[in-house]
Backbone atoms as SQL, in Angstrom:
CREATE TABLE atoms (id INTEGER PRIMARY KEY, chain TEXT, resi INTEGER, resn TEXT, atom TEXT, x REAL, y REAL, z REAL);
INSERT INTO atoms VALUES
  (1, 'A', 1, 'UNK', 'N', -10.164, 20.338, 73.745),
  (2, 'A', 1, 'UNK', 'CA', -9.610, 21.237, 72.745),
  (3, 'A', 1, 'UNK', 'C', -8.559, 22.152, 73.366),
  (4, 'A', 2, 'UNK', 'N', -8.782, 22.409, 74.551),
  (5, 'A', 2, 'UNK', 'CA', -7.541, 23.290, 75.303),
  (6, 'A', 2, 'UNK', 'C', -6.430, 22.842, 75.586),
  (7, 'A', 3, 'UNK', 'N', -6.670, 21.490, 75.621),
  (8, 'A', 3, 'UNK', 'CA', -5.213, 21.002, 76.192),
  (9, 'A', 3, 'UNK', 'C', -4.336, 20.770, 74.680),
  (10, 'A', 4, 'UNK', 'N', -4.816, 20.493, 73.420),
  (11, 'A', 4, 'UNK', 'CA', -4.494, 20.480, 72.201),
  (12, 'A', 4, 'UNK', 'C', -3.795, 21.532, 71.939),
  (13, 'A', 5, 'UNK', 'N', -4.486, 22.863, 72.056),
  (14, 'A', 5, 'UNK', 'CA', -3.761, 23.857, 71.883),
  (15, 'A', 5, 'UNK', 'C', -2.775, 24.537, 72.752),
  (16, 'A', 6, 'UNK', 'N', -2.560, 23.809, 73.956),
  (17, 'A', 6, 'UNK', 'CA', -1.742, 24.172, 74.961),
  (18, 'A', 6, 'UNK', 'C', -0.479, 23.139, 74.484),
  (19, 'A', 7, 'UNK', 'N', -0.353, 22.188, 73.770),
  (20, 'A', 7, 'UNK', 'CA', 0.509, 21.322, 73.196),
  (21, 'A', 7, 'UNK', 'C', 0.717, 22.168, 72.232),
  (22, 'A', 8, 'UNK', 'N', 0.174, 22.584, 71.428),
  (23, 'A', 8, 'UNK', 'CA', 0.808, 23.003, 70.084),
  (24, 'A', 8, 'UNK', 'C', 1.374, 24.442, 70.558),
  (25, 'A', 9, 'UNK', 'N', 1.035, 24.995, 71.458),
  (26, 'A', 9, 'UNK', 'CA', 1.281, 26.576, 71.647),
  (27, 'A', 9, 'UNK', 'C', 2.981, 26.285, 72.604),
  (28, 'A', 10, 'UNK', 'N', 2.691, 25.402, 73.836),
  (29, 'A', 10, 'UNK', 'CA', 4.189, 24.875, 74.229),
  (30, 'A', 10, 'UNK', 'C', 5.147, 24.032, 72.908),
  (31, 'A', 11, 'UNK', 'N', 5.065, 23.409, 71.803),
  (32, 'A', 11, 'UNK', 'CA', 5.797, 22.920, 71.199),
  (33, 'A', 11, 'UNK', 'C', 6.260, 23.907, 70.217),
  (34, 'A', 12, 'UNK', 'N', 5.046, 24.737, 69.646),
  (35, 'A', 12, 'UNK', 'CA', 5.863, 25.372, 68.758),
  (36, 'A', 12, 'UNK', 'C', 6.240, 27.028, 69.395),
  (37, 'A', 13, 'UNK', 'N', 6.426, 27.035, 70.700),
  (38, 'A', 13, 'UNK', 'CA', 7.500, 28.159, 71.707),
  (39, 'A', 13, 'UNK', 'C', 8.587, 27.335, 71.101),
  (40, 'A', 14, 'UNK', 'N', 8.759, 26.315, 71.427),
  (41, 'A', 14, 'UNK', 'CA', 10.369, 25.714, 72.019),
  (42, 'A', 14, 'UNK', 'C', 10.685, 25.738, 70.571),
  (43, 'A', 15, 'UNK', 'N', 10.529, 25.149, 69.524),
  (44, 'A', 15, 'UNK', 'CA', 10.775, 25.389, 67.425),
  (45, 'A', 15, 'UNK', 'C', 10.754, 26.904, 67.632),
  (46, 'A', 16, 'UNK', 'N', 10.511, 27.583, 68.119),
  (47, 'A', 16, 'UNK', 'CA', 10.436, 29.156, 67.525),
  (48, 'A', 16, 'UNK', 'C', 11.597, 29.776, 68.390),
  (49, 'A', 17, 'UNK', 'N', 12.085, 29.616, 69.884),
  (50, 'A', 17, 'UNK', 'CA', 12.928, 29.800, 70.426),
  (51, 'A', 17, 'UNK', 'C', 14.471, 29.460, 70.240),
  (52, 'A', 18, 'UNK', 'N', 14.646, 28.375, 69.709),
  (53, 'A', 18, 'UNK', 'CA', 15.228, 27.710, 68.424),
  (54, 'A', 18, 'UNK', 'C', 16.002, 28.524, 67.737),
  (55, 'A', 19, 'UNK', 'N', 14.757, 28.647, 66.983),
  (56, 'A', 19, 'UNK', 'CA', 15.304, 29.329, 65.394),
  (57, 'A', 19, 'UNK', 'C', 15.908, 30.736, 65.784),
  (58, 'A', 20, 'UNK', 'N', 15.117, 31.496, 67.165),
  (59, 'A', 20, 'UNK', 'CA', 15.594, 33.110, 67.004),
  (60, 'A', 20, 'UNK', 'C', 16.884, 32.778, 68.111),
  (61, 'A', 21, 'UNK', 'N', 17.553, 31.282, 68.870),
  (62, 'A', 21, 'UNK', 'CA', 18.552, 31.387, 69.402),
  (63, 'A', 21, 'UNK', 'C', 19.854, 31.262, 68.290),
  (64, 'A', 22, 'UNK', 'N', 19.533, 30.386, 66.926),
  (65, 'A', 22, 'UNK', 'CA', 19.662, 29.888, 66.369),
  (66, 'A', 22, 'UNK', 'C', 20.694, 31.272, 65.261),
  (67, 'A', 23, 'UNK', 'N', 19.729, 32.291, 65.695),
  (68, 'A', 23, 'UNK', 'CA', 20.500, 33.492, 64.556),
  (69, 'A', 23, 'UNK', 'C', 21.409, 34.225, 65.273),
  (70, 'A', 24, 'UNK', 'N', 21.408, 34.653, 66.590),
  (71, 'A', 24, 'UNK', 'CA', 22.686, 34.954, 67.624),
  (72, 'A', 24, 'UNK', 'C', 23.959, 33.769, 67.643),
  (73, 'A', 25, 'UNK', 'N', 23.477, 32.408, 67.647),
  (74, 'A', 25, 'UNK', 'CA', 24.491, 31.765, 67.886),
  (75, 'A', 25, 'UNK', 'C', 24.455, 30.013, 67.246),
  (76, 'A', 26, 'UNK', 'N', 25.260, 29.919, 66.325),
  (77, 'A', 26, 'UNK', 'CA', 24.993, 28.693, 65.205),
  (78, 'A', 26, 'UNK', 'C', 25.343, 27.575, 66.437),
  (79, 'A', 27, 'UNK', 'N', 26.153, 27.698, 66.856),
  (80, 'A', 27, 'UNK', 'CA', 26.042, 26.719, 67.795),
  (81, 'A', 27, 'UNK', 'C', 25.418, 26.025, 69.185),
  (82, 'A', 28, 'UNK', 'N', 24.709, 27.235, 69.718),
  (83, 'A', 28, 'UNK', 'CA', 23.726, 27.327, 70.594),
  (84, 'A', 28, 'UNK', 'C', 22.323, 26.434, 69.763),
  (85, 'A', 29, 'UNK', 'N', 22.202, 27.296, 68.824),
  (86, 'A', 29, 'UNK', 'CA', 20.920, 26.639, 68.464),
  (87, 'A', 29, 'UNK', 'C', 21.018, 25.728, 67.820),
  (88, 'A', 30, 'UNK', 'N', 22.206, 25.481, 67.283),
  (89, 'A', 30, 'UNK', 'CA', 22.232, 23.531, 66.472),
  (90, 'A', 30, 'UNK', 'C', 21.950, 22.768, 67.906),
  (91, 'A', 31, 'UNK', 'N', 22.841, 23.311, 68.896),
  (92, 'A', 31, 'UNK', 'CA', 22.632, 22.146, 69.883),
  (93, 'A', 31, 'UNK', 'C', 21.252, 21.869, 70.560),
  (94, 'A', 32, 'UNK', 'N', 20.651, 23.132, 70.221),
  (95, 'A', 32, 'UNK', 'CA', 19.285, 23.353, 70.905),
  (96, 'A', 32, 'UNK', 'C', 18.690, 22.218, 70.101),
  (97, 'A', 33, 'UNK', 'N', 18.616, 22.574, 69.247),
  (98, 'A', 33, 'UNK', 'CA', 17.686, 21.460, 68.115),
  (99, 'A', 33, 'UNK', 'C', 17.846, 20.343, 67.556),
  (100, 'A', 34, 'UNK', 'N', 19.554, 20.148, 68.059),
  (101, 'A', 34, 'UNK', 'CA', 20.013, 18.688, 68.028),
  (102, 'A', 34, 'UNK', 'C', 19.637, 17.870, 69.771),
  (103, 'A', 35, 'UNK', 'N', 19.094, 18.737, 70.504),
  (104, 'A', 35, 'UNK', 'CA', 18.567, 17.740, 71.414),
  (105, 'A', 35, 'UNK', 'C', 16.810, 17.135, 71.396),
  (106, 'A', 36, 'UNK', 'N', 16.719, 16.330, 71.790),
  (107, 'A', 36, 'UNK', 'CA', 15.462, 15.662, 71.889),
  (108, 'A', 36, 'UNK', 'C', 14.291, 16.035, 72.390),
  (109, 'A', 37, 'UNK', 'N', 14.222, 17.357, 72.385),
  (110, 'A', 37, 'UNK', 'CA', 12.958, 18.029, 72.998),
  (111, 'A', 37, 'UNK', 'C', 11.360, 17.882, 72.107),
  (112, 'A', 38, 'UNK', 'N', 11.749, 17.819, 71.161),
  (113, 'A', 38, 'UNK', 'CA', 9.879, 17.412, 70.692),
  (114, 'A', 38, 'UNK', 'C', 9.444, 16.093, 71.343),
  (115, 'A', 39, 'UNK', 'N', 10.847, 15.004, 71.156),
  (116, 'A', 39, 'UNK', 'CA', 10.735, 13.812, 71.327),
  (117, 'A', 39, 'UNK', 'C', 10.029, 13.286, 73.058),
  (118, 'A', 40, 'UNK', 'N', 10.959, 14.548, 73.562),
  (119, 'A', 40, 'UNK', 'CA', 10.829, 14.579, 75.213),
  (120, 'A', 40, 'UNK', 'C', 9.563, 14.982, 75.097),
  (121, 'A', 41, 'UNK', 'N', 8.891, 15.710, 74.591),
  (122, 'A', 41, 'UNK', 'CA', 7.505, 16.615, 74.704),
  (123, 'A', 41, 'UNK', 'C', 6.708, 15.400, 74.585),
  (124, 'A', 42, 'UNK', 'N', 6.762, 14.627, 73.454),
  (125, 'A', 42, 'UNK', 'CA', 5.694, 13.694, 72.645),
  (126, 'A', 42, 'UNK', 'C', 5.423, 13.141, 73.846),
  (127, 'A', 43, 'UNK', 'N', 6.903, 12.365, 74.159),
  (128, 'A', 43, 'UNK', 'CA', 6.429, 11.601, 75.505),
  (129, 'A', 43, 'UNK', 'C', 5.895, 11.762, 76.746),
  (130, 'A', 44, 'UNK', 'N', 6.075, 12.622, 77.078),
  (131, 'A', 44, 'UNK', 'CA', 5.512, 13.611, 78.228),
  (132, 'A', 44, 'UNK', 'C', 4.092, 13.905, 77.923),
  (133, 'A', 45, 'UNK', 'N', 3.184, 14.250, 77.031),
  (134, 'A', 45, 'UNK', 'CA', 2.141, 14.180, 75.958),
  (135, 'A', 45, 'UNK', 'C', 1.538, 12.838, 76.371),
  (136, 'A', 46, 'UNK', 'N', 2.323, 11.959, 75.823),
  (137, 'A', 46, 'UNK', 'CA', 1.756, 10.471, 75.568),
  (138, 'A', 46, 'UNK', 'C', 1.562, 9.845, 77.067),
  (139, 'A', 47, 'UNK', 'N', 2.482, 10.194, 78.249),
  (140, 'A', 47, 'UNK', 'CA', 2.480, 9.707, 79.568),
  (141, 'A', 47, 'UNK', 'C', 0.896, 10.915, 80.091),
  (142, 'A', 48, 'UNK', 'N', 1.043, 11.749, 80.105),
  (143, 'A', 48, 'UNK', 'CA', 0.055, 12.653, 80.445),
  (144, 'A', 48, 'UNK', 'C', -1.538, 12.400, 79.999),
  (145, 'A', 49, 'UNK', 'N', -1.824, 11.931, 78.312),
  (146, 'A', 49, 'UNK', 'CA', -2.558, 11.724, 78.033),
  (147, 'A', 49, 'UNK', 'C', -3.310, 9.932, 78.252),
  (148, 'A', 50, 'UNK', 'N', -2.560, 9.615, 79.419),
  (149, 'A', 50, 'UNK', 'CA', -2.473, 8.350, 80.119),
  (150, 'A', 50, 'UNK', 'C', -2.174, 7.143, 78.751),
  (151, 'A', 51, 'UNK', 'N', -1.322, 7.133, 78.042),
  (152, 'A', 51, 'UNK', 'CA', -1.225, 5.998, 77.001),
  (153, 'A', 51, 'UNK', 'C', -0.129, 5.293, 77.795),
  (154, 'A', 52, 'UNK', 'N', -0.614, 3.526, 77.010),
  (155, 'A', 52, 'UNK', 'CA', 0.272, 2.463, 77.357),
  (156, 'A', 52, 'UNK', 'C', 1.677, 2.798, 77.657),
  (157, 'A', 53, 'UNK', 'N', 2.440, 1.987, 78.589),
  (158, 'A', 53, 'UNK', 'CA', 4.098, 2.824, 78.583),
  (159, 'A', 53, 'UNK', 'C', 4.440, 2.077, 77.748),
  (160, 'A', 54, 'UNK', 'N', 4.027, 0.610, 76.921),
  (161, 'A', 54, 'UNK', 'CA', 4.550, 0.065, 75.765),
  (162, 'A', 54, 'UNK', 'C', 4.821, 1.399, 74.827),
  (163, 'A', 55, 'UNK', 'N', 3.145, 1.917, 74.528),
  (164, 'A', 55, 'UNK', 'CA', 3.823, 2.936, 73.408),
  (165, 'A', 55, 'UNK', 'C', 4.457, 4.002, 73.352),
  (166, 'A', 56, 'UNK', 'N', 4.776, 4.304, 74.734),
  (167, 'A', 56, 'UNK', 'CA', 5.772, 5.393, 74.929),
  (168, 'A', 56, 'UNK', 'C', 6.816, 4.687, 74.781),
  (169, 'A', 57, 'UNK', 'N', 7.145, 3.882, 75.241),
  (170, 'A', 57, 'UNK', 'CA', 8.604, 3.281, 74.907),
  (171, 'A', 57, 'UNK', 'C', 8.801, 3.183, 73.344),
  (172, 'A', 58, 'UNK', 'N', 7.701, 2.374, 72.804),
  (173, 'A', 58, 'UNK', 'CA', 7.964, 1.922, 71.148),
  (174, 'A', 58, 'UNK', 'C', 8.005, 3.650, 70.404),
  (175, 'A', 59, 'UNK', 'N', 7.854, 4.612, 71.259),
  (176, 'A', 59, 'UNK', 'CA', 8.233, 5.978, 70.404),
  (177, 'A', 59, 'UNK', 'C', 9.657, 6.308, 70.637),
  (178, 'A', 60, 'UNK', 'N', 9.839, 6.233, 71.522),
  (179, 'A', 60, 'UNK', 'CA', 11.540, 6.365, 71.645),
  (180, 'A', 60, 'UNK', 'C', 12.582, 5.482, 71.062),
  (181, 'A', 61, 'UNK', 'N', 12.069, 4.148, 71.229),
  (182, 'A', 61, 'UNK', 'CA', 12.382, 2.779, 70.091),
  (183, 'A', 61, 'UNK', 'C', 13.134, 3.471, 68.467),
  (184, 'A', 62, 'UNK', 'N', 12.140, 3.858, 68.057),
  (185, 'A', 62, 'UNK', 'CA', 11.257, 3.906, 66.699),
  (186, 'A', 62, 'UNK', 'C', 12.286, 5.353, 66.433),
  (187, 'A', 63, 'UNK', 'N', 12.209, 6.211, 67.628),
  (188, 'A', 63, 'UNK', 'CA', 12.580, 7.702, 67.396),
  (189, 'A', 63, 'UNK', 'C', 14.293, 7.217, 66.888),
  (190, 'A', 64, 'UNK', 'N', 15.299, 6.483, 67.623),
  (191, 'A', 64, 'UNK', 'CA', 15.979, 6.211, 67.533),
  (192, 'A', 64, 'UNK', 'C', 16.761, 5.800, 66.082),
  (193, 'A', 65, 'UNK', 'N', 15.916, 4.919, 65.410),
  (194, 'A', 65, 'UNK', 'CA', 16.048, 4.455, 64.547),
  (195, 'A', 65, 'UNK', 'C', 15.548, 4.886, 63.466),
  (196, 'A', 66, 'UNK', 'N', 14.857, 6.231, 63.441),
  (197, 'A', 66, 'UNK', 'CA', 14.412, 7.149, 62.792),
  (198, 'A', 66, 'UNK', 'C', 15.252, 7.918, 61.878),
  (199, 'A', 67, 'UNK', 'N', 16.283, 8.472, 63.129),
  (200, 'A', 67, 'UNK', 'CA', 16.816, 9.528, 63.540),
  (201, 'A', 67, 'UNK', 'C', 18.533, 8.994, 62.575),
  (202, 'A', 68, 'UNK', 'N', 18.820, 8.085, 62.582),
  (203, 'A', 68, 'UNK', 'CA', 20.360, 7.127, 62.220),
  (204, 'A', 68, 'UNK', 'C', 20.616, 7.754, 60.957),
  (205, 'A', 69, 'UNK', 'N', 19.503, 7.209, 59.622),
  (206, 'A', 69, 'UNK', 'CA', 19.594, 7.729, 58.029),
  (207, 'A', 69, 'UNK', 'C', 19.360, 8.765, 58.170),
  (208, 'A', 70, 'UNK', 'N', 18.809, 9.874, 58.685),
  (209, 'A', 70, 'UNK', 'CA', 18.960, 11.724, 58.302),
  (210, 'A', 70, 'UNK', 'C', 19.613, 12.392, 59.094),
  (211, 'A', 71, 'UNK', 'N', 21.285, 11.366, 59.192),
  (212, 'A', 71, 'UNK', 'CA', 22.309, 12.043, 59.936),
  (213, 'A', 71, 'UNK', 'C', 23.516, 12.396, 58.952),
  (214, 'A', 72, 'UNK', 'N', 23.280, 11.741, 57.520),
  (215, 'A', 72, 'UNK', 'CA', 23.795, 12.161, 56.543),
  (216, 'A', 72, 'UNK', 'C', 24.000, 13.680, 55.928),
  (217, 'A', 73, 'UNK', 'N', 22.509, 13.463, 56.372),
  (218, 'A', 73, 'UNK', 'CA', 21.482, 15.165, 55.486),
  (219, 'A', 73, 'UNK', 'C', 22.450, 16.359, 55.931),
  (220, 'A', 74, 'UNK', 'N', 22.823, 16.161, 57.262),
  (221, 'A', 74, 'UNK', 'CA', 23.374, 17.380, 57.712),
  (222, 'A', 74, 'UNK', 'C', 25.047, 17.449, 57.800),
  (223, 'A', 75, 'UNK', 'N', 25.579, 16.909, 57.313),
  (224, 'A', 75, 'UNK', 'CA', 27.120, 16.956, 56.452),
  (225, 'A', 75, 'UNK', 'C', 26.639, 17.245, 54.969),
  (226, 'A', 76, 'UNK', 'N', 25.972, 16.260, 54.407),
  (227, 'A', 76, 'UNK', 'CA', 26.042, 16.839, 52.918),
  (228, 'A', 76, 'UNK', 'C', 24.802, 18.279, 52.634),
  (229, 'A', 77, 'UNK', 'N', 24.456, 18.550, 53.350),
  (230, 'A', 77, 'UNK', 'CA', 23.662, 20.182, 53.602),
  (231, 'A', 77, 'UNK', 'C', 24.696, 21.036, 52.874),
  (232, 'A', 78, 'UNK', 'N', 25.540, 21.662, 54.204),
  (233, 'A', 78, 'UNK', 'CA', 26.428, 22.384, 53.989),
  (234, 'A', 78, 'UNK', 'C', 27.391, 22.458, 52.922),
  (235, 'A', 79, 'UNK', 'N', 27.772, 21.296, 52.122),
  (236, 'A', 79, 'UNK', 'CA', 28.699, 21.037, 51.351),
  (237, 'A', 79, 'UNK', 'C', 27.838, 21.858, 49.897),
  (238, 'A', 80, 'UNK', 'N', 26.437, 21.271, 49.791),
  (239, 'A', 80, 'UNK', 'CA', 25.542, 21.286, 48.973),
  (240, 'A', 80, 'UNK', 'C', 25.068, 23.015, 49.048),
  (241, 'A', 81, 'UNK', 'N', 25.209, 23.228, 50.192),
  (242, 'A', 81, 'UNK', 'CA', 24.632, 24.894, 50.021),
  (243, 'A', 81, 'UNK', 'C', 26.018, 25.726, 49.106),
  (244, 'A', 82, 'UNK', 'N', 26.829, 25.633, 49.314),
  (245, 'A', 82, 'UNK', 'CA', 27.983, 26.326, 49.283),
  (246, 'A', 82, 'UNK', 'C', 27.965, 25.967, 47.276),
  (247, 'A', 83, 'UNK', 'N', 27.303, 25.038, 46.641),
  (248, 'A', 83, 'UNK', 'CA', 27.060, 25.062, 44.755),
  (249, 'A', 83, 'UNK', 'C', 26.006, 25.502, 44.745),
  (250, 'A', 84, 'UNK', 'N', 25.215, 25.312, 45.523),
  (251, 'A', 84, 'UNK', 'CA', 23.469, 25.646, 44.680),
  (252, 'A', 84, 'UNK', 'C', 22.402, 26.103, 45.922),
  (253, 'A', 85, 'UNK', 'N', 21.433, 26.687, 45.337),
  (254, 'A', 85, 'UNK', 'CA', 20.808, 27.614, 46.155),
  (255, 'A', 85, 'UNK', 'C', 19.921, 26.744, 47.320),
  (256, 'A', 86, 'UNK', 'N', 19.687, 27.900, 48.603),
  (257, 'A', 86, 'UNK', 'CA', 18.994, 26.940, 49.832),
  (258, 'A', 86, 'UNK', 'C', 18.131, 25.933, 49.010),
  (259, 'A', 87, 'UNK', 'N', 17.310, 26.132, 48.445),
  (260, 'A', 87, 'UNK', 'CA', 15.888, 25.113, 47.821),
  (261, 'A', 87, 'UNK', 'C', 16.277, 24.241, 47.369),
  (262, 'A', 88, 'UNK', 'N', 17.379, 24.166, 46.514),
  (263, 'A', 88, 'UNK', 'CA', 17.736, 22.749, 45.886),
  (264, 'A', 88, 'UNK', 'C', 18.093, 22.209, 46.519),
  (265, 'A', 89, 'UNK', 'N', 19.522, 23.148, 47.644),
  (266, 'A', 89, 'UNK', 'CA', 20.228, 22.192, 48.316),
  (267, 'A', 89, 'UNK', 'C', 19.540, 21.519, 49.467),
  (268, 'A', 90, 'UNK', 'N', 18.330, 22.077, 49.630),
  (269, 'A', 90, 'UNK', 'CA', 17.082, 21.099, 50.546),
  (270, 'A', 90, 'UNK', 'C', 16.633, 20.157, 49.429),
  (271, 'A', 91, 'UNK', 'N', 15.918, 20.158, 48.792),
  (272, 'A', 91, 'UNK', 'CA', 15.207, 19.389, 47.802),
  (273, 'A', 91, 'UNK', 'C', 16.487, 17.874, 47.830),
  (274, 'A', 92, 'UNK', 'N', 17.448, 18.280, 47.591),
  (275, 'A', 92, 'UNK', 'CA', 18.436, 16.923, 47.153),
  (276, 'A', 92, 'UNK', 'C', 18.659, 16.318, 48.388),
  (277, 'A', 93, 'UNK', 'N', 18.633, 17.165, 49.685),
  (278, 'A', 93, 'UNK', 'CA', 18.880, 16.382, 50.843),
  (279, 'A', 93, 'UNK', 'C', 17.827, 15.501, 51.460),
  (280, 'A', 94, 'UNK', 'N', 16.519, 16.406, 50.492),
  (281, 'A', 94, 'UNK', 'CA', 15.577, 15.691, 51.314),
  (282, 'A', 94, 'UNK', 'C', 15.322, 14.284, 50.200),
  (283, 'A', 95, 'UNK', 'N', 15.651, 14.703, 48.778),
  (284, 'A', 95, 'UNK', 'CA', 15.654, 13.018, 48.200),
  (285, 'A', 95, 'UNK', 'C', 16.296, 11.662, 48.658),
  (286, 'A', 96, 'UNK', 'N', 17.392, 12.503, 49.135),
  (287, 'A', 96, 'UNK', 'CA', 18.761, 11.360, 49.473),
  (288, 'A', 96, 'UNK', 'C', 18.252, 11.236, 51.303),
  (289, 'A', 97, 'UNK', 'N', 17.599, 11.711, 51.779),
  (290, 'A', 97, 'UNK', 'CA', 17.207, 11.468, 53.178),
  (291, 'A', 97, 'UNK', 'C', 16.142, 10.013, 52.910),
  (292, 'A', 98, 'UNK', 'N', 15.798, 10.696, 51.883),
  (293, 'A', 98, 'UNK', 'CA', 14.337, 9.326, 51.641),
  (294, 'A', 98, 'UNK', 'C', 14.968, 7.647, 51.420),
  (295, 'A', 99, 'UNK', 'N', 15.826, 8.335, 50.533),
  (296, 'A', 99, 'UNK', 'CA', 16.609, 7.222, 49.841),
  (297, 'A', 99, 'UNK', 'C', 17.554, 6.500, 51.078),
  (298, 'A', 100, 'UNK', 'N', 18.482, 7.502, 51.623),
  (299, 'A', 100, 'UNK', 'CA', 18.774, 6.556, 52.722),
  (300, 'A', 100, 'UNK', 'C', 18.058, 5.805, 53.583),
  (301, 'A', 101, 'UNK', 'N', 16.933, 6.094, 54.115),
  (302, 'A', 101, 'UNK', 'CA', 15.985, 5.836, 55.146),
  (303, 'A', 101, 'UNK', 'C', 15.718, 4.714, 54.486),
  (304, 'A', 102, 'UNK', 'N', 15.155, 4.421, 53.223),
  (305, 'A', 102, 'UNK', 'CA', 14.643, 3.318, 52.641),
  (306, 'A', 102, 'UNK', 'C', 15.729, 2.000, 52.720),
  (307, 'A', 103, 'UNK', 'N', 17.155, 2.406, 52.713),
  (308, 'A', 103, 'UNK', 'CA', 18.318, 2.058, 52.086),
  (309, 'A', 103, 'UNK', 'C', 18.270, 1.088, 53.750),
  (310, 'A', 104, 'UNK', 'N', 18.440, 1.858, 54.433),
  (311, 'A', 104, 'UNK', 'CA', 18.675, 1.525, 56.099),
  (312, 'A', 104, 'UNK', 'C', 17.345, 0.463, 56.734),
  (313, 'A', 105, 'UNK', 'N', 16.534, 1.247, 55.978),
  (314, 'A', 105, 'UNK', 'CA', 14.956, 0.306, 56.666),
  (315, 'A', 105, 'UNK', 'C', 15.463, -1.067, 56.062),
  (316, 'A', 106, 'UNK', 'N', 15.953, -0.995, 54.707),
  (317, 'A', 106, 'UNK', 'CA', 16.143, -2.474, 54.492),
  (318, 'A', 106, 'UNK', 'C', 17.109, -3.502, 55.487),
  (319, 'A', 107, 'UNK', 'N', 18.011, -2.730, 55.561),
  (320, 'A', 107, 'UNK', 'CA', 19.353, -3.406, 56.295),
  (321, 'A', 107, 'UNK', 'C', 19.048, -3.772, 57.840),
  (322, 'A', 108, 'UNK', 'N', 18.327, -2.782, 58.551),
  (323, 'A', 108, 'UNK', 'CA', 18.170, -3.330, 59.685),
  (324, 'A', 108, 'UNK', 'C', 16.382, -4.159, 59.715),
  (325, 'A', 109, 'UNK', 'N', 16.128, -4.174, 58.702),
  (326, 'A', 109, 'UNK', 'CA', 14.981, -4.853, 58.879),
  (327, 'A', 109, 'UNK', 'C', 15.449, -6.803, 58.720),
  (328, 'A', 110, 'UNK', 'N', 16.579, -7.145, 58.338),
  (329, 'A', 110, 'UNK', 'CA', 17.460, -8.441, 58.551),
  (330, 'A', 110, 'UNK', 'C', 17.964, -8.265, 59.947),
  (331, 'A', 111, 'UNK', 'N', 17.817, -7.325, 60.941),
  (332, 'A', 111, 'UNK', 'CA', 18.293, -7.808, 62.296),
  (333, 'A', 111, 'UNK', 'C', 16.692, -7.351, 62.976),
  (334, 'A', 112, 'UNK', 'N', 15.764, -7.604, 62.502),
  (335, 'A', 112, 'UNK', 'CA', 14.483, -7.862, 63.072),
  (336, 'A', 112, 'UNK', 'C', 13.451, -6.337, 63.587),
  (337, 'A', 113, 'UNK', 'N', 14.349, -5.318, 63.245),
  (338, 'A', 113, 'UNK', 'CA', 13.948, -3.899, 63.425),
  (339, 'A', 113, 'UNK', 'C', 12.930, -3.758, 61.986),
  (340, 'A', 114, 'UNK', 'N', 11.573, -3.852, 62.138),
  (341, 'A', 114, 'UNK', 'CA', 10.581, -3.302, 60.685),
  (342, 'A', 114, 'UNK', 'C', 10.417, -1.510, 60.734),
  (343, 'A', 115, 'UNK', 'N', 11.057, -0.724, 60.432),
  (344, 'A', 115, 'UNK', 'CA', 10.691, 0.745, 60.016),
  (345, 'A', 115, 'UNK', 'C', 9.587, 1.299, 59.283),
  (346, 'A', 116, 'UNK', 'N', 9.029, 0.272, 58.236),
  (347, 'A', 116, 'UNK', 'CA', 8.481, 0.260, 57.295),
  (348, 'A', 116, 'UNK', 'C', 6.533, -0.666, 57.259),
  (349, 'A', 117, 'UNK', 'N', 6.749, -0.803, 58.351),
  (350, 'A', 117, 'UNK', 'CA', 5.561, -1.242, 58.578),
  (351, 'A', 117, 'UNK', 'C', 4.217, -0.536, 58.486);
């Protein structure tokens, strides 16, 4: 149980460090949070908690191809905040995030990548 909460207490420092770098400086903290640090954590997690290196790899795999369709979200965000209020303009990004993801799972699931499994 300690080491659980020593994961959640280190992961959500680095999300909370983030957000308060995030209000000094828009670009500091986009970049902060546009890098791969949960991803780095998981794995570090997953190597630590002695799991297969298959499935550490198939998380970074997977993270990759995750990551492609909700790269939309954050061009049409901004466009979308600037007509209608934060909530909607989340709500619609997060429909059209779904929708792409689904859109994409199909397309690369013909070059042998399953998302949807």
């Amino acid at each position: 149980m300690g080491w659980l909460i020593t994961k959640y207490l280190i992961t959500a420092t680095i999300v909370a460090a983030a957000s308060e770098i995030a209000k000094k400086s828009d670009k500091l903290g986009a970049l902060i949070v546009a890098l791969p640090l949960i991803t780095i954590l998981t794995m570090i997690w997953l190597h630590v908690e002695k799991q297969p290196i298959e499935k550490i790899a198939n998380h970074a795999w997977y993270t990759f191809w995750y990551v492609v369709p909700t790269l939309p979200m954050f061009l049409l965000f901004p466009t979308l905040l600037q007509k209608f209020s934060f909530w909607f303009s989340l709500i619609i990004c997060a429909v059209i995030t779904v929708i792409f993801f689904w859109l994409f799972a199909l397309v690369v699931k013909t070059f042998g990548v399953d998302l949807l499994r």
